[in-house]
N, C-alpha and C positions, 0 to 999 in steps of 0.2 A: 666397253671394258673399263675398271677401275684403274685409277693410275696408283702406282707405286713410287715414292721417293726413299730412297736407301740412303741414309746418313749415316759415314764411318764404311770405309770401305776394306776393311782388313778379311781376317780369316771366315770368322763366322759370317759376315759378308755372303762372301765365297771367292774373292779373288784365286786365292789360293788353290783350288778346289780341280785336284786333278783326275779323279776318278768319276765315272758315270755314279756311281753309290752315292761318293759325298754328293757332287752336284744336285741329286734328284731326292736328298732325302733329310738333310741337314743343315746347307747354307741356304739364307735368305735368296738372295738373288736367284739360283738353279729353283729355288721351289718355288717363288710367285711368277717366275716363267714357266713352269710349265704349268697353272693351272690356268684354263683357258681364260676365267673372269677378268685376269689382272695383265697389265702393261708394264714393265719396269720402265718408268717413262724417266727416271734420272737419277742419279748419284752427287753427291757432294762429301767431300772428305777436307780435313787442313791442309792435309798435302795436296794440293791439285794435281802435280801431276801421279798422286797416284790414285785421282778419283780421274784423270783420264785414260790412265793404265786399265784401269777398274770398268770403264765403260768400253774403253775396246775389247778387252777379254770376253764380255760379259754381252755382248753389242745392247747399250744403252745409249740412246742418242744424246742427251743431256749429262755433263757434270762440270763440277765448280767447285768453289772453295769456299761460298758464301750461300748460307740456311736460308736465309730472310730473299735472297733472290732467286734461289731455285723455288720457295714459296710461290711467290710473285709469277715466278714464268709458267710453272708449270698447275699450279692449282691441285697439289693430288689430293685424292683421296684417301688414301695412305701410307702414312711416313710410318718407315722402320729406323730405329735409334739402336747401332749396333757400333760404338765411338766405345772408346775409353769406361772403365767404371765411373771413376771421379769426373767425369764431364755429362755426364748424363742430364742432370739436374739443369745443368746450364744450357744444353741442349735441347731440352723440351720447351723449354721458356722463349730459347728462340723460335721454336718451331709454332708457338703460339703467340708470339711479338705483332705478327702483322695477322691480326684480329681477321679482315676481309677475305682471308685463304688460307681460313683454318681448314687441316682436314678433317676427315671424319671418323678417323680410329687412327691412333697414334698403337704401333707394336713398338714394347721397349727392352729390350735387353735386360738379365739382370746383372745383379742386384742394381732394383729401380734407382738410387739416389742413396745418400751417405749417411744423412740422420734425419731424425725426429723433424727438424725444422725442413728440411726439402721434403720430406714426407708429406708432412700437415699441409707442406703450400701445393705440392703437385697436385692431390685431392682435391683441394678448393680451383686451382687454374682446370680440370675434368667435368667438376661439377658446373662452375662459370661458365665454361664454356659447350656444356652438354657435349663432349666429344669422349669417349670411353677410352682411357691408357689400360692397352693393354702388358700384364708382364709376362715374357717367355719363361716364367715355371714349366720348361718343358715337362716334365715330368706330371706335369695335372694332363698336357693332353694326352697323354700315354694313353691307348687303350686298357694295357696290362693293370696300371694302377686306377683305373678309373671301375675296371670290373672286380677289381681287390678290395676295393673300398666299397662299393653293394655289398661285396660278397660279406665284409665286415660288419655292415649294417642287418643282413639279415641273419648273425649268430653263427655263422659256416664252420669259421674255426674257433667259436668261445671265447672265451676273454681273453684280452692284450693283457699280458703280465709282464714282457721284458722286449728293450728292442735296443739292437746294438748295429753299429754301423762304424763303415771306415770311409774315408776322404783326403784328399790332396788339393793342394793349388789354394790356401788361407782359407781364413776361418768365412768372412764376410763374402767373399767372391763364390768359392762352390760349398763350404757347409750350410750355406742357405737352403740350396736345393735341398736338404735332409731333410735339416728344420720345415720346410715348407710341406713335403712330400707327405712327414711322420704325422704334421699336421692334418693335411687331407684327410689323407686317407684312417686316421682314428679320429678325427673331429673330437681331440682334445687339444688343451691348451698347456703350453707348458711351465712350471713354476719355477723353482730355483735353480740356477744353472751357477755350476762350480767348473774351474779350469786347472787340471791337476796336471796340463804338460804344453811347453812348446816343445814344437819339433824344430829340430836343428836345417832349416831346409834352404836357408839364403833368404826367403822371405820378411820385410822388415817392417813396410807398412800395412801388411795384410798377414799377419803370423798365420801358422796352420798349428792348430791348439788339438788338445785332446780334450775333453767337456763329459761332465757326469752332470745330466739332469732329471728332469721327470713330468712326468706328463700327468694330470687329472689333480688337484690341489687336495681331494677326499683318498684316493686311493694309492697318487705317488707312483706310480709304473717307473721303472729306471729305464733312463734310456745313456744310450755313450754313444757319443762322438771321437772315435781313433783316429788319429789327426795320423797321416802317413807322409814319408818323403818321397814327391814326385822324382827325384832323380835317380831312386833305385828303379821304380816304373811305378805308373797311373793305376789307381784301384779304388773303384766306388763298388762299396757291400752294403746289404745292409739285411739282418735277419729278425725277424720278427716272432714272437716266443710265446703263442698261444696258449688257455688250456687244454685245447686240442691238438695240439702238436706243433709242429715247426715251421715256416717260411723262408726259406735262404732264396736272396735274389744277390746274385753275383756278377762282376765281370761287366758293370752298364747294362746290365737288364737280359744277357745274353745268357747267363745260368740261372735260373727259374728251377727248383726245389720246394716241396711240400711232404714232408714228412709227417704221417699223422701218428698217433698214439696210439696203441693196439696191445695188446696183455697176449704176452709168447704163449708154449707149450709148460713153462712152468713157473706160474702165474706173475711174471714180470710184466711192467711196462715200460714198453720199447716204442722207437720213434724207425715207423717202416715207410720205406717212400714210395708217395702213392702220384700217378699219370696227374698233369694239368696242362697237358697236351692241346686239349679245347680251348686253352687260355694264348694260344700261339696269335701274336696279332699285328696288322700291315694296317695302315702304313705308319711310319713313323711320325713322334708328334708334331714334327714341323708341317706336314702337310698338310693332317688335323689342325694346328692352328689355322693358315691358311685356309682349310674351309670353311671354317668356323667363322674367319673374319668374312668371308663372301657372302657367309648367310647372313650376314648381320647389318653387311650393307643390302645385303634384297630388303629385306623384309624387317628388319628391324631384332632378332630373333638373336636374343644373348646364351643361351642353351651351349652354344654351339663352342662360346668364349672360354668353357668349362673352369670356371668362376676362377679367371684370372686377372679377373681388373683389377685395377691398384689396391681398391679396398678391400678386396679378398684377400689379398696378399698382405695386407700390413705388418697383421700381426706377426706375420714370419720374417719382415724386416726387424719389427721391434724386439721381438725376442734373440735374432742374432746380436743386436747393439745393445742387449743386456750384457751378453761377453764383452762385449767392447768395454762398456762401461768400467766394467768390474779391474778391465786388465790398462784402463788409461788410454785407447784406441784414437 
């Protein structure tokens, strides 16, 4: 069995985690326990005692309060980085500090690191050290968006002409996942990005903006980022605006909507919703990562990583810190 070290023992963790559903489908710890390959052989967090709160909930024989020694004792194979956003960077650098027990796939929480310059260095400490950082873009291992995105390639629903989406919780921390997502799955890039709103949300070091940009530098597709207050409640949308008709994925992935184009009884064109009932899909992407990362230590086999290593991901770092940029972040 592979061994696992969990660095950062909070929610997504799973401390927290009081439901069989969360446990088994969401937090790191309940899912590399139950895939048979893997050991969670130990934890370490700053607060000790609640990386040994964290190993008794959890039954982990190992935790500490020190990176570079649970390295040393335990040798894993691989370490999860689910710590603070702002510590991340500094975190991985530990976990590659003692060169002799490096592991073999580092999984990293996002958003990977804060700018441009931890960016560029985490790439070169990957490449130096041949060990693959993976980042939880959850949403690449999504089944849903990984057969949305063929289904995009092979013409299904026509041309992307508009895409509009809503998010909570700042710009950098979850409008990432959009950005990354909108990415993907239309393998465009996106050009100038305008910030026409903060939201009033308490947020101070990570605002949550509303953003009008565009995707394809030739053709310009609009896309919007509706920046929402998480304290009325949590809502990630995002609708996609074919020549073919319509895409509404609502509610975290749970309302899935396809509207196509069809010319009524006198001769309109209307948008009529049509089954994507075959599109229903288990498991969810934490366990796909997880297998993904299993195959990869069998056999060497990156397929399975569903192009979430650092460098797939960059450009979706860099195009978030162009808002930044722009707003003095």
């Amino acid at each position: 069995m592979y061994k696992v070290l969990i660095i950062g023992c909070g929610r997504i963790a799973g401390h927290f985690s009081d439901s069989e559903i969360d446990r088994s489908e969401v937090r790191h710890a309940w899912v590399f326990k139950s895939h048979e390959g893997f050991e969670v052989s130990g934890c370490v967090d700053a607060d000790r005692l609640r990386a040994e709160n964290f190993a008794g909930r959890v039954g982990i024989p190992y935790w500490g309060d020190d990176v570079g020694n649970a390295m040393v004792e335990l040798h894993p194979d691989v370490v999860v980085i689910a710590t603070p956003d702002e510590t991340h960077f500094e975190v991985v650098c530990q976990v590659f500090r003692q060169q002799s027990f490096c592991p073999r796939i580092v999984f990293l929480e996002k958003p990977a690191c804060a700018d441009r310059s931890e960016l560029d260095q985490l790439l070169d400490i990957s490449h130096e050290q041949a060990v693959p950082i993976v980042v939880n873009q959850s949403r690449r291992f999504h089944l849903f968006y990984q057969k949305l995105r063929a289904e995009i390639r092979k013409g299904r629903f026509g041309t992307l002409t508009q895409v509009d989406s809503v998010y909570y919780g700042g710009w950098r921390h979850n409008a990432v996942h959009l950005v990354d997502i909108i990415r993907y799955i239309s393998g465009l890039e996106f050009g100038k990005l305008d910030v026409l709103e903060t939201i009033s949300d308490g947020r101070v070091r990570d605002p949550t903006l509303t953003v009008r940009g565009a995707l394809d530098s030739r053709v310009k597709i609009p896309v919007w980022f509706h920046g929402w207050d998480e304290r009325i409640y949590q809502i990630f949308d995002l609708e996609f605006r074919f020549s073919k008709g319509r895409l509404r994925i609502g509610n975290f992935e749970r309302e899935i909507v396809w509207e196509e184009a069809q010319v009524n009884s006198v001769g309109e064109k209307v948008l009529k919703q049509c089954s994507l009932k075959s599109w229903e899909t288990k498991p969810e992407p934490l366990p796909n990562a997880v297998a993904g990362m299993y195959r990869y230590l069998q056999n060497g086999e990156t397929d399975g990583l569903c192009q979430c290593l650092l460098s797939d991901i960059a450009e979706s770092m860099r195009t978030t810190w162009k808002v930044g940029e722009i707003r003095n972040l």
